[in-house]
C-alpha positions, -999 to +999 in steps of 0.1 A: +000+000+000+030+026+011+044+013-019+016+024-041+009+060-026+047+066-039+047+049-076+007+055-088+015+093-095+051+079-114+027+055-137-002+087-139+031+104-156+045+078-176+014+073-191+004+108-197+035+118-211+043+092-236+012+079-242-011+112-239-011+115-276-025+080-281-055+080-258-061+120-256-068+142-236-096+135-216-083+100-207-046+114-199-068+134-174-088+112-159-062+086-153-036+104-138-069+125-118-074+087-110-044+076-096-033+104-077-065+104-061-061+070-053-025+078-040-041+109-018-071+079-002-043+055+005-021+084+023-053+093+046-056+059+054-017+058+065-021+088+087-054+071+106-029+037+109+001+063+125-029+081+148-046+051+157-023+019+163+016+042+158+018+024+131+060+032+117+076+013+090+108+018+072+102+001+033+136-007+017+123-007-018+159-010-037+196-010-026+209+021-043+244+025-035+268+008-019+306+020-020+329+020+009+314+033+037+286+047+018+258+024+023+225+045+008+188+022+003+159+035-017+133+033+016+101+048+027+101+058+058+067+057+076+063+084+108+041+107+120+057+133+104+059+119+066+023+108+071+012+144+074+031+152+047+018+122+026-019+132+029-009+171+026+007+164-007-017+141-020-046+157-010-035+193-024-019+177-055-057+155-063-074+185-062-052+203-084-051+178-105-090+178-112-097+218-107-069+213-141-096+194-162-116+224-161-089+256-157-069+239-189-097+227-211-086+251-236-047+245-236-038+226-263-013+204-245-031+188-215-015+155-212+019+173-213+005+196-182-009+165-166+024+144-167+046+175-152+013+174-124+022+139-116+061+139-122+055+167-096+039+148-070+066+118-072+094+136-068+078+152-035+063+121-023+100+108-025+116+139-006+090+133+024+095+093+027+129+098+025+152+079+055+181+092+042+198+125+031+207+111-004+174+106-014+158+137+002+185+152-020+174+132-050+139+138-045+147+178-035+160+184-068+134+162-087+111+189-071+131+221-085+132+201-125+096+194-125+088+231-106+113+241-141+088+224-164+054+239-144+062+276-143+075+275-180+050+258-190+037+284-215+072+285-227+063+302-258+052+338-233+091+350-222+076+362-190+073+322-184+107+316-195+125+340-174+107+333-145+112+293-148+155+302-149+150+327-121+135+304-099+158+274-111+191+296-105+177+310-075+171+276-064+207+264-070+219+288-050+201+271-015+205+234-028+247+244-031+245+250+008+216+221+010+247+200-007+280+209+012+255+202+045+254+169+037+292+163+025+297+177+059+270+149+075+288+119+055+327+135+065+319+139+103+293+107+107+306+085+081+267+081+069+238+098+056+212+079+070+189+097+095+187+074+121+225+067+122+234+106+121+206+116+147+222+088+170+259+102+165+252+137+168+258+142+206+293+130+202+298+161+179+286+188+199+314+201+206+340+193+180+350+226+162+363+229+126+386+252+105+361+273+081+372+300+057+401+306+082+376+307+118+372+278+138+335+273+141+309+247+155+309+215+132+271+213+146+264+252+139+279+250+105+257+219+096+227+233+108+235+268+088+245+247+053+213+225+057+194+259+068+201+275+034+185+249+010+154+255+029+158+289+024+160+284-014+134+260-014+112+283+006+116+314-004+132+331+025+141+364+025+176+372+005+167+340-017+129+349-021+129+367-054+117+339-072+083+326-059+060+362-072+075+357-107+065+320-102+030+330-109+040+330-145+027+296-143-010+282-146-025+292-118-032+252-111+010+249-105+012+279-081-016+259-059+004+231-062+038+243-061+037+275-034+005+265-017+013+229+002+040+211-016+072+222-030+079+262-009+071+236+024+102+212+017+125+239+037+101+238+067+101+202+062+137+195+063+141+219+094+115+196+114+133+165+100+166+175+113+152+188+145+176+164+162+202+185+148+190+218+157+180+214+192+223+215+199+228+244+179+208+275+199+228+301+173+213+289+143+180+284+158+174+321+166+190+326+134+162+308+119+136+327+144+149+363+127+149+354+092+115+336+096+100+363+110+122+392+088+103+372+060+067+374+071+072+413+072+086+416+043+059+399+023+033+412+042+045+449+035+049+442-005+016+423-006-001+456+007+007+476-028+008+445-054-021+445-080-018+413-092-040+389-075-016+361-078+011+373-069-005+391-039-017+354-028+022+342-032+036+369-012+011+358+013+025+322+009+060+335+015+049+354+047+030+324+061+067+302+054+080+327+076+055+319+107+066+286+101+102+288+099+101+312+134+079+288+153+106+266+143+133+284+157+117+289+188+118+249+194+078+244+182+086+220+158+051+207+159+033+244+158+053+248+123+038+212+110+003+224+123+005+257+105+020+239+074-013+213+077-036+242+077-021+264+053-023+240+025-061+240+031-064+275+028-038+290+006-050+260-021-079+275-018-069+309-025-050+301-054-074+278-071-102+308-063-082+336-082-078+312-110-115+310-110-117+349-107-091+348-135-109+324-154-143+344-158-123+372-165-106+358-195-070+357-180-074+392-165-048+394-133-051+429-119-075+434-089-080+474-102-095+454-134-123+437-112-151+445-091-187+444-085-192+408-095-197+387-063-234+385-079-222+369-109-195+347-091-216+334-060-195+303-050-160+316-059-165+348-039-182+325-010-154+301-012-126+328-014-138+347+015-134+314+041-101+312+023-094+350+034-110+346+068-089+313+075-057+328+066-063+361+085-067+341+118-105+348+120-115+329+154-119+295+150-113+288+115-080+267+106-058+299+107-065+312+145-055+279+159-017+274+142-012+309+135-019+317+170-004+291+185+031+301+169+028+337+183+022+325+219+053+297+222+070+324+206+063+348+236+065+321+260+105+313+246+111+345+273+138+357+258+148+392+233+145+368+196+113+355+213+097+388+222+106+401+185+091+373+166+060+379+189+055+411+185+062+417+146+038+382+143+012+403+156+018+433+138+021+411+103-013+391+113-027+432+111-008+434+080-019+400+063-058+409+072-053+445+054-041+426+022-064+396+020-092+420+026-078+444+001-082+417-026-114+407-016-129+440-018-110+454-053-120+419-066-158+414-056-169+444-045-170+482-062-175+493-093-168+470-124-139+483-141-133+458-165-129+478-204-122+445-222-150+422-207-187+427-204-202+424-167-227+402-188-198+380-202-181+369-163-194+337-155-190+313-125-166+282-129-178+249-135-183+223-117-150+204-120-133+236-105-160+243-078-156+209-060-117+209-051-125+246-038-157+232-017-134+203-007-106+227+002-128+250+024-140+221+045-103+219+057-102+256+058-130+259+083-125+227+104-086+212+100-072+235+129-103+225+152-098+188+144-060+187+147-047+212+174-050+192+205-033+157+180-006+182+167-001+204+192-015+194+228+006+191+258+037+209+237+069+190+241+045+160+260+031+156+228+024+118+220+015+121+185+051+130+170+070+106+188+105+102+177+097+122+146+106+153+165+130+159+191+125+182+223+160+186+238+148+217+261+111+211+265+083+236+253+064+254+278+028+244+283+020+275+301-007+305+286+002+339+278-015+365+292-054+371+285-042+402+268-019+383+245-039+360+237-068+384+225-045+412+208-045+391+174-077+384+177-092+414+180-066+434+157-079+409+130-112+420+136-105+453+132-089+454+101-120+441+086-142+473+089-107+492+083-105+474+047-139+479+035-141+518+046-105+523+024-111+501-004-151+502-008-164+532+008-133+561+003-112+545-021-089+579-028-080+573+009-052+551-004-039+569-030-035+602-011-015+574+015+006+567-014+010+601-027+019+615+008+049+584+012+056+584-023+095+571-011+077+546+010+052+535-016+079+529-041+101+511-014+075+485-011+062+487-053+092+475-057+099+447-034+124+468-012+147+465-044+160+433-042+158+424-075+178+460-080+202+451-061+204+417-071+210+430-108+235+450-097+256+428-073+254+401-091+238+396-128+254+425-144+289+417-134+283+379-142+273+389-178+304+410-180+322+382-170+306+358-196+309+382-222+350+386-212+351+350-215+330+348-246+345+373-265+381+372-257+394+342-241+367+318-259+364+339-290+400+350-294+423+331-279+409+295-281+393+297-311+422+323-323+450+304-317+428+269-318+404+257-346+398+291-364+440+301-362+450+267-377+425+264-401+434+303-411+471+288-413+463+259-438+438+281-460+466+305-465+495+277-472+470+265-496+465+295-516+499+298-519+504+262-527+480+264-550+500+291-571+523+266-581+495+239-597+500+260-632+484+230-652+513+236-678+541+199-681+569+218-687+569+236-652+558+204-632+592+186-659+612+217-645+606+217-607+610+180-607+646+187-629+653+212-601+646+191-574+666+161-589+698+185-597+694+197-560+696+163-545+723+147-571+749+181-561+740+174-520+750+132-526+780+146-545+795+166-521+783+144-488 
């Protein structure tokens, strides 16, 4: 059964991609609809065993490598902790899969789209049942190819094609770190399994090694290697600039791809190695302040974007960000809660704005929209418990994990805790100002659409509406359900078991009943603050933006990262390029190499060719010459 969760979306791809042209479209969708779906079923089932009876099993499916020491197995590994991420991937990646029958029907190359879906989900299903670092690895970059293929999908738009490199390049950058982390693993531990290093890893706490001249903490320099392939993966801040131009993609692949799956492998790998990190403090808090740098950060840009995609993926990198703080603060199990519950609700979100987009005819910019929640009465419906749930409105999925993260944060005691607390508050303000933003611009209003007619928006059809119904279930009730299975009794926590490690125990204390009621409340009140500046004054805004012009422009532009970015790095690496292009490729390889001895010959054999004449008598000459000239040197040797 494992076995099959892993391999039916493999098949669904094969059989998409090389056989898609053979039974057509409709079949290439409902097969590999089919067998993901199965895979997602199966995966539910797996999480009730691990729940129910603790079920854990470690599947050796192949022997993989074997040389020296170096002793890797192809496994699944079976654990509270991949089983959540078995039915989040499944689940959001099924849904997608059938919201794509409808939101592709008029692409012309479906079963292509539908393979990449299902290559996808493989190669993410193989990161999370990983039991090793090898095929985490393996599985890690199967994830950034098939990401490749998704967001350049519509290869023929350059938007698409500039935004796929980005994000692989970007990506590179993290998986470089990701990679020397785990030569440094195998060189201290001799082995890259997880169970093997985890065991071995008190014996290193306090071995130091030579770095770039400084003698440093082997543990703290693992931990900060490993640290920066999730930070590629997941789009924290410094390597973050490729997730908004990510939305180049079908809307379908940035639910899939920034909404549960493939921006979550960086969380992931944190609460994996959680035996590692609970000996190194530094990089911990380091984790805290970048985690929670990021949430601001997206939550400021989201504020002034237009685009409603890209609003919604700023919003994913700002969620990442709770996630990667609550696991610096040692809640290891609060960051798996909010991952859970933000793949309901962010799926949802993305999959709703591709409905929006979708009756719209491929219109993306929220000042293009308004006044029709009459004409799309489910999407707007659905997209508002979407909003609500990802604002932390009480009691939906949101309030619980978001919530939760800000009060162990505060309850940590200390200055890192403190500041995550109290700029998680001040983003959960932010992050309702934004969502409601979009909500209002995009249902509400005047209709300021030039190139469609009011008359001509339409609601989705069925085939899109039922993964967003499904979705919003789990929006509204997945925090109620889960909190006290994910999250009860902190550190005491049964459910995780060996999955997580707790070296300094989490407090199971309350915050103040101020504390806990600020978000709350400030959640609430952003709500009536929304609709009075973007329904009932709407110049409000602008004269904002006129007044902080500097400010606005700050934030239009993403704080100038991409600036800077451009300037640090791109333009001198094309200068380079172009050096080695031009001169030491151009000139002196291909001067003195191929083109300089093919120049040498062409020009002996013009002038060789002056002496073919055609005439006998010259050819009778030469040769007398030649003769005469060797008869006088035997003469007078």
């Amino acid at each position: 059964m494992e076995i099959s969760i892993l391999f039916l979306p493999l098949i669904a791809s094969i059989i998409s991609g090389f056989f898609g042209k053979y039974i057509g479209d409709r079949n290439s969708e409902i097969i590999t609809s089919a067998l993901v779906s199965i895979s997602a079923l199966l995966s539910i089932f797996v999480l009730y065993q691990v729940i129910v009876n603790q079920y854990e099993e470690n599947i050796v499916i192949a022997t993989w490598i074997n040389s020296g020491s170096l002793d890797v197995n192809w496994s699944m590994l079976i654990d509270p902790l991949s089983a959540v991420m078995l039915v989040v991937v499944t689940s959001v990646s099924s849904l997608v899969h059938i919201y794509s029958i409808g939101y592709m029907s008029h692409d012309p190359h479906k079963p292509r789209f539908m393979a990449y879906l299902s290559l996808f989900t493989f190669a993410m299903l193989m990161l999370v049942t990983s039991d090793n670092f090898i095929q985490l690895f393996f599985g890690w970059e199967g994830v950034g190819l098939c990401s490749y293929f998704l967001i350049g999908f519509w290869f023929k738009k350059e938007s698409a094609n500039a935004a796929a490199i980005k994000a692989f390049v970007v990506n590179r950058v993290g998986d470089f770190g990701f990679a020397l982390g785990i030569f440094l693993i195998f060189y201290l531990f001799g082995t890259v399994n997880y169970s093997e290093v985890f065991q071995q890893i008190p014996t290193v706490v306090d071995k130091d090694l030579s770095f770039l001249g400084f003698d440093v903490k082997a543990i703290d320099l693992i931990c900060l290697l490993l640290f920066i392939g999730a930070m590629g993966k997941s789009a924290q801040i410094l390597l973050h600039t490729w997730l908004p131009d990510a939305m180049e993609g079908p809307t379908p692949v940035s639910a899939l791809i920034h909404a549960a799956t493939m921006v979550t492998a960086g969380v992931f790998l944190v609460v994996r190695c959680s035996p590692i990190y609970e000996y190194s403090p530094l990089i911990l808090n380091l984790i805290t302040i970048v985690g929670m740098t990021t949430a601001f950060f997206a939550a400021t840009v989201a504020l002034v974007q237009t685009d409603i995609k890209k609003i919604i993926a700023y919003s994913t990198c700002s969620q990442l960000g709770y996630m990667f703080f609550a696991a610096g603060v040692g809640a290891y199990n609060v960051a798996m809660f909010h991952l859970f519950t933000h793949a309901f609700f962010k799926a949802l979100l993305f999959l709703g704005s591709g409905s929006v987009i979708h009756a719209f005819k491929d219109e993306q910019d929220i000042n293009n929209m308004g006044g029709v929640w009459k004409k799309l009465p489910y999407t707007y419906v659905l997209m508002i418990i979407g909003t609500l749930a990802l604002t932390g409105f009480p009691f939906l999925s949101g309030f619980y994990s978001k919530d939760a993260i800000i009060e162990f944060a505060y309850l940590k005691g200390n200055t890192t805790g403190y500041y995550a607390a109290g700029i998680g508050i001040f983003t959960a303000f932010l992050t309702s100002i934004y969502s409601w933003r979009l909500i209002f611009k995009t249902f509400h209003g005047k209709y300021n659409n030039k190139e469609v007619k009011i008359e001509e928006t339409h609601e989705s059809p069925l085939v899109m509406l039922i993964p967003l119904i499904i979705l919003s279930i789990g929006a509204i009730f997945a925090g109620f359900l889960f909190k006290d299975l994910f999250v009860g009794h902190g550190a005491d926590n049964h459910f995780w078991a060996n999955s997580i490690k707790f070296l300094v125990p989490l407090s199971i204390e309350h915050p103040p009943t101020w504390f806990l009621l600020l978000t709350p409340c400030l959640v609430l009140l952003s709500i009536p603050i929304a609709y009075y500046l973007f329904v009932k004054n709407k110049e409000i805004p602008n004269q904002i933006a006129n007044i902080n012009k500097p400010l606005y422009n700050f934030l239009i532009n993403k704080w100038y990262f991409d600036e800077l970015y451009e300037v640090i790095f791109i333009k001198p690496s094309k200068k380079i390029g172009l050096f080695l292009w031009k001169f030491c490729d151009g000139k002196l390889i291909d001067g003195f190499g191929p083109d300089g001895i093919s120049s040498i010959i062409k020009k002996c054999s013009i002038k060789a060719n002056k002496f073919q004449s055609g005439f006998i008598y010259q050819y009778a000459f030469v040769m007398l010459l030649g003769f005469s000239a060797l008869l006088t040197f035997l003469i007078i040797k």
